[in-house]
N, CA and C atoms as an extended XYZ file, in Angstrom:
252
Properties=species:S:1:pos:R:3:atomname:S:1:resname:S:1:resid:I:1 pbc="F F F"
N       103.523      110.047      113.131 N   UNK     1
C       104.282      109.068      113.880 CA  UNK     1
C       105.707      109.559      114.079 C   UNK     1
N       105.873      109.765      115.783 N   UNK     2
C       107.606      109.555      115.384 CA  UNK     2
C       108.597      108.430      115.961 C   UNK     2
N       109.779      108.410      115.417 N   UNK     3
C       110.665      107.022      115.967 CA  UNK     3
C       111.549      107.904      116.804 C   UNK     3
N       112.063      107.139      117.805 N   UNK     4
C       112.843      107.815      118.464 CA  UNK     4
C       114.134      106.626      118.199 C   UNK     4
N       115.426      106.766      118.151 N   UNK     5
C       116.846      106.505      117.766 CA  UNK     5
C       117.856      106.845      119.315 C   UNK     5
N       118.233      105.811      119.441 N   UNK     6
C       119.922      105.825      120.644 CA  UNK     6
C       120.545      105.704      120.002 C   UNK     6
N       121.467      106.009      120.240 N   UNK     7
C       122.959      105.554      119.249 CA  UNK     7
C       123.360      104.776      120.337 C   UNK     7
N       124.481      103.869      120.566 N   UNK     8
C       125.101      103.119      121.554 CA  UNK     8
C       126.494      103.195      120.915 C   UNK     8
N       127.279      103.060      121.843 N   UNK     9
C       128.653      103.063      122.023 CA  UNK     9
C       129.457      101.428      122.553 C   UNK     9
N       129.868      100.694      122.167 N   UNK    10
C       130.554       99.927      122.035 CA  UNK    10
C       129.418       98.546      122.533 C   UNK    10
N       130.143       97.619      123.465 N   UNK    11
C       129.600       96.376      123.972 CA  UNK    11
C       128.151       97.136      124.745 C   UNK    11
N       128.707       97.812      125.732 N   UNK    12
C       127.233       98.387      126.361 CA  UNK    12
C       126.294       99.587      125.778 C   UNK    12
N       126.354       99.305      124.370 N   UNK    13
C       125.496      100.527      123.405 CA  UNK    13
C       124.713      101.235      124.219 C   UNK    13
N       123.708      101.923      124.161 N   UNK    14
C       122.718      102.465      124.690 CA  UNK    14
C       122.832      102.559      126.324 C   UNK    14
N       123.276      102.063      126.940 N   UNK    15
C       123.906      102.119      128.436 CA  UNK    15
C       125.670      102.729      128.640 C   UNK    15
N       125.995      102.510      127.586 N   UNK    16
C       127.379      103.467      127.915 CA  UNK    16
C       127.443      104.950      128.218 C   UNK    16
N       127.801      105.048      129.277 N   UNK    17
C       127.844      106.799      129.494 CA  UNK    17
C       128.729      107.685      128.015 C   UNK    17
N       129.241      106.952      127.340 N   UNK    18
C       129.883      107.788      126.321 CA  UNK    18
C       128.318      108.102      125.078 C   UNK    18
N       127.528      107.258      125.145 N   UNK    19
C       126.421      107.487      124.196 CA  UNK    19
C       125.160      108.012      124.104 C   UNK    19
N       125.398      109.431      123.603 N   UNK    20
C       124.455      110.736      123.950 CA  UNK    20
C       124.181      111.487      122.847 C   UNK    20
N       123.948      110.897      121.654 N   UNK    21
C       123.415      110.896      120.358 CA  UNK    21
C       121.961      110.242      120.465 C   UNK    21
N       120.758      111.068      120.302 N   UNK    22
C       119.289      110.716      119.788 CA  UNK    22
C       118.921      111.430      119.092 C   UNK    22
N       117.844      110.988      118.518 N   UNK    23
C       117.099      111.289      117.244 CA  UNK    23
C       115.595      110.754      117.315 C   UNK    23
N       115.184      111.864      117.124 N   UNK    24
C       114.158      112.012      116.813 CA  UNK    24
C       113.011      112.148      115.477 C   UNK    24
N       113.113      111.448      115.157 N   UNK    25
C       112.585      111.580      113.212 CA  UNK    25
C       110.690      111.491      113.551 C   UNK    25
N       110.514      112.563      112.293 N   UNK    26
C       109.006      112.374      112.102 CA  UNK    26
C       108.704      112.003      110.800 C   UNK    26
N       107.736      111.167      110.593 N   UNK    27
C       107.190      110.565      109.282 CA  UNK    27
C       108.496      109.361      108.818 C   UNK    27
N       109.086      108.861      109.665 N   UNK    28
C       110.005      107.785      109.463 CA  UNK    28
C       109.463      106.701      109.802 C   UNK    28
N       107.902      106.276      110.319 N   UNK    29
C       108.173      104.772      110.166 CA  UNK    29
C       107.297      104.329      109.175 C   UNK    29
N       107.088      103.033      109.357 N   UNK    30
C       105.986      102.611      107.714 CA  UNK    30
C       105.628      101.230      108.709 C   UNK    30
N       105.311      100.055      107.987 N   UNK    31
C       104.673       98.780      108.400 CA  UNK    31
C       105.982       98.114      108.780 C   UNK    31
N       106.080       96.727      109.182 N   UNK    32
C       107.472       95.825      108.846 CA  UNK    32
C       108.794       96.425      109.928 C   UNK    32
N       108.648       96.702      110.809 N   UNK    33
C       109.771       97.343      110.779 CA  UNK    33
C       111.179       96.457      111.637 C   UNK    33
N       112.028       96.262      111.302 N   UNK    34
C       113.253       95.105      111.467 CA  UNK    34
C       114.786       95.684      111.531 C   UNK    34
N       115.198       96.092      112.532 N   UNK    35
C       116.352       96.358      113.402 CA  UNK    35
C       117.437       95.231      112.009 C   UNK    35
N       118.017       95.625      110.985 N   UNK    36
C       119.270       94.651      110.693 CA  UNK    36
C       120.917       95.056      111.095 C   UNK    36
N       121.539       94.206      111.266 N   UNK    37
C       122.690       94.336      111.334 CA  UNK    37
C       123.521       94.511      110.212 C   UNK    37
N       124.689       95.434      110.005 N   UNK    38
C       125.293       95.569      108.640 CA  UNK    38
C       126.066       94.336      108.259 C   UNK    38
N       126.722       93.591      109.320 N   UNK    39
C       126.991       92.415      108.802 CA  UNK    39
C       125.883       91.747      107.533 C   UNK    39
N       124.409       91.394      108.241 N   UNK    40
C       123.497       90.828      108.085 CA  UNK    40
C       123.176       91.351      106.692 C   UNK    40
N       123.175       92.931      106.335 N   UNK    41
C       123.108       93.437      105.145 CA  UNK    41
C       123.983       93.252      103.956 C   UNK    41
N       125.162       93.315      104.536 N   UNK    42
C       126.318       92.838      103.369 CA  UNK    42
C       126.338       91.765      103.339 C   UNK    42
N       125.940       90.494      103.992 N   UNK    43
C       125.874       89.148      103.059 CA  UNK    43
C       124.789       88.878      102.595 C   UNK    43
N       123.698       89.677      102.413 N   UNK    44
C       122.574       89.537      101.543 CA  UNK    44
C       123.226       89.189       99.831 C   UNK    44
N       122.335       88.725       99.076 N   UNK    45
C       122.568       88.407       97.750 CA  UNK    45
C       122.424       89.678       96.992 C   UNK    45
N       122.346       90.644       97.357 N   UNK    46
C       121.567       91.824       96.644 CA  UNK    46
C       122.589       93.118       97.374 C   UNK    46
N       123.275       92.964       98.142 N   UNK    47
C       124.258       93.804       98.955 CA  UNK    47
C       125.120       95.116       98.253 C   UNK    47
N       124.907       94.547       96.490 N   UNK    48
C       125.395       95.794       95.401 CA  UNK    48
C       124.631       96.620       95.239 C   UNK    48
N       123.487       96.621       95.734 N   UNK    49
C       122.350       97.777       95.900 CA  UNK    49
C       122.266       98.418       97.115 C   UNK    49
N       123.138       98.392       98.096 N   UNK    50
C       123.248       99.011       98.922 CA  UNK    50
C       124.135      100.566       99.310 C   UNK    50
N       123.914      101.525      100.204 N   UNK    51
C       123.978      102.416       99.770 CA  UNK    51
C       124.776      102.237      100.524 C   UNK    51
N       125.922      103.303      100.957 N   UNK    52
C       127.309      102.966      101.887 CA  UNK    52
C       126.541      103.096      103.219 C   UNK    52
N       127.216      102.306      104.080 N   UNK    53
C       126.519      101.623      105.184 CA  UNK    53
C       127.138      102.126      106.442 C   UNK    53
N       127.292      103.172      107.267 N   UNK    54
C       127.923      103.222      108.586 CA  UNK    54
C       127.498      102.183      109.866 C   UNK    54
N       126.407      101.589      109.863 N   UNK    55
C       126.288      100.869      110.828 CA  UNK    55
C       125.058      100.019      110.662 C   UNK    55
N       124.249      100.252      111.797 N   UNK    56
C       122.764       98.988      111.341 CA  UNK    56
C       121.937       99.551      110.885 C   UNK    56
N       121.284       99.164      110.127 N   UNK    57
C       119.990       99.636      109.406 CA  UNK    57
C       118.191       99.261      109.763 C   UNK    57
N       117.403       99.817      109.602 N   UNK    58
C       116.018       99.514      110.182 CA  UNK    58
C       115.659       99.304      108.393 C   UNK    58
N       115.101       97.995      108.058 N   UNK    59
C       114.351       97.634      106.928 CA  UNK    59
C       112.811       97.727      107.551 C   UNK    59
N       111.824       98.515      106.410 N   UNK    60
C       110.589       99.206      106.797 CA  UNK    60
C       110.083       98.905      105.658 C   UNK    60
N       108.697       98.867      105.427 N   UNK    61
C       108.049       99.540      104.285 CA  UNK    61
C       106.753      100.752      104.461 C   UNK    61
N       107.359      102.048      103.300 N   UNK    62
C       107.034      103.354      103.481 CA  UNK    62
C       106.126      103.676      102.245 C   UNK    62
N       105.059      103.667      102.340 N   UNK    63
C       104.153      104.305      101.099 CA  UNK    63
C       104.151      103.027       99.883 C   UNK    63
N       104.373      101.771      100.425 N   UNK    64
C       104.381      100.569       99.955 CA  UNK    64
C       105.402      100.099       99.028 C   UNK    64
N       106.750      100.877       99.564 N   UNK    65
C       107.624      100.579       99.026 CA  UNK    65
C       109.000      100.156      100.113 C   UNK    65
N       109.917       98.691       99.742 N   UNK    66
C       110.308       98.373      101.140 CA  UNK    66
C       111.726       99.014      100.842 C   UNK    66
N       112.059       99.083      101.745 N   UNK    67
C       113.866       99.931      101.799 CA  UNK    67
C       114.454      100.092      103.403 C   UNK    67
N       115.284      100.826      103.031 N   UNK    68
C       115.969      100.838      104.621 CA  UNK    68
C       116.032      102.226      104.832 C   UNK    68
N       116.326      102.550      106.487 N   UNK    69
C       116.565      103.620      106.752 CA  UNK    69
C       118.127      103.750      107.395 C   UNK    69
N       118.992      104.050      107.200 N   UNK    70
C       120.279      104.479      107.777 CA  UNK    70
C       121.370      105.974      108.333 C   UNK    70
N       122.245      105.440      108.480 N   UNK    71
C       122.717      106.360      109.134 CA  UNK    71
C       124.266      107.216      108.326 C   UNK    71
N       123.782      108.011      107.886 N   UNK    72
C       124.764      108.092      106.810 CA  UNK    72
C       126.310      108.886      107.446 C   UNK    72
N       126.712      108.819      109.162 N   UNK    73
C       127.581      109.836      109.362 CA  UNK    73
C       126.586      111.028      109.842 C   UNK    73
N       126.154      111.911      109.179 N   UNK    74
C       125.670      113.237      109.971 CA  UNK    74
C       124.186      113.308      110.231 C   UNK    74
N       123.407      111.950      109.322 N   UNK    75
C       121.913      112.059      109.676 CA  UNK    75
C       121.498      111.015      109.004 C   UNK    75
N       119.808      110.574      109.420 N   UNK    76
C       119.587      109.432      108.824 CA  UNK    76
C       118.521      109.457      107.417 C   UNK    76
N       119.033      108.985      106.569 N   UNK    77
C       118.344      108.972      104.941 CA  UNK    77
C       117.457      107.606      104.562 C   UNK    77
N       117.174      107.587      104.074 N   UNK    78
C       115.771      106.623      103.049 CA  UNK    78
C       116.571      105.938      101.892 C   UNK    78
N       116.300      104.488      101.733 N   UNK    79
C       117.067      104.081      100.513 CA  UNK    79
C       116.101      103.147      100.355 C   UNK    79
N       115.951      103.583       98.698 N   UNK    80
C       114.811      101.976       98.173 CA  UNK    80
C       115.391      101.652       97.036 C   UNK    80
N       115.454      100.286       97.117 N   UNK    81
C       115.992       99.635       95.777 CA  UNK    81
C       115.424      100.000       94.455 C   UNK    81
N       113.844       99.966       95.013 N   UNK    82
C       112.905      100.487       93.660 CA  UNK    82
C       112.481      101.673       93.150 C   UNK    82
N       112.480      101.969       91.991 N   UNK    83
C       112.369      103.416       90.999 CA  UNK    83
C       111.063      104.013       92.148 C   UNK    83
N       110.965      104.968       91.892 N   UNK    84
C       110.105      105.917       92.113 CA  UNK    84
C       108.614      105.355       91.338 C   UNK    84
């Protein structure tokens, strides 16, 4: 499976001529999958388990474990609350 990623640039994200960042990831999706906003993430009750946050996050679950996928600045990483 792969996901494909826009980045967007201001009010008109994904339609702004300034936004020409994609991504292409393989083996990134799982079941569940839910577009959140970082607002939406930092007022969660649980928000101290979060990993530093540049922008919105996709909450998924991957090999039956639920977590997020984000954007860390130079690429996008895997974060699960739960142990291995």
């Amino acid at each position: 499976m792969l996901l494909a990623i826009i980045h967007g640039v201001g009010p008109q994200g994904w339609r702004n001529p300034d936004a020409k960042q994609t991504f292409l990831l393989k083996n990134a999706t799982g079941s569940n999958l839910l577009v959140e906003s970082v607002k939406n993430l930092r007022d969660k009750k649980d928000k101290q388990k979060l990993p530093p946050l540049k922008g919105d996050a996709i909450s998924e679950i991957v090999g039956g474990k639920s977590g997020l996928l984000f954007w860390t600045g130079a690429k996008y990483a895997w974060y699960s609350p739960t142990p291995d």
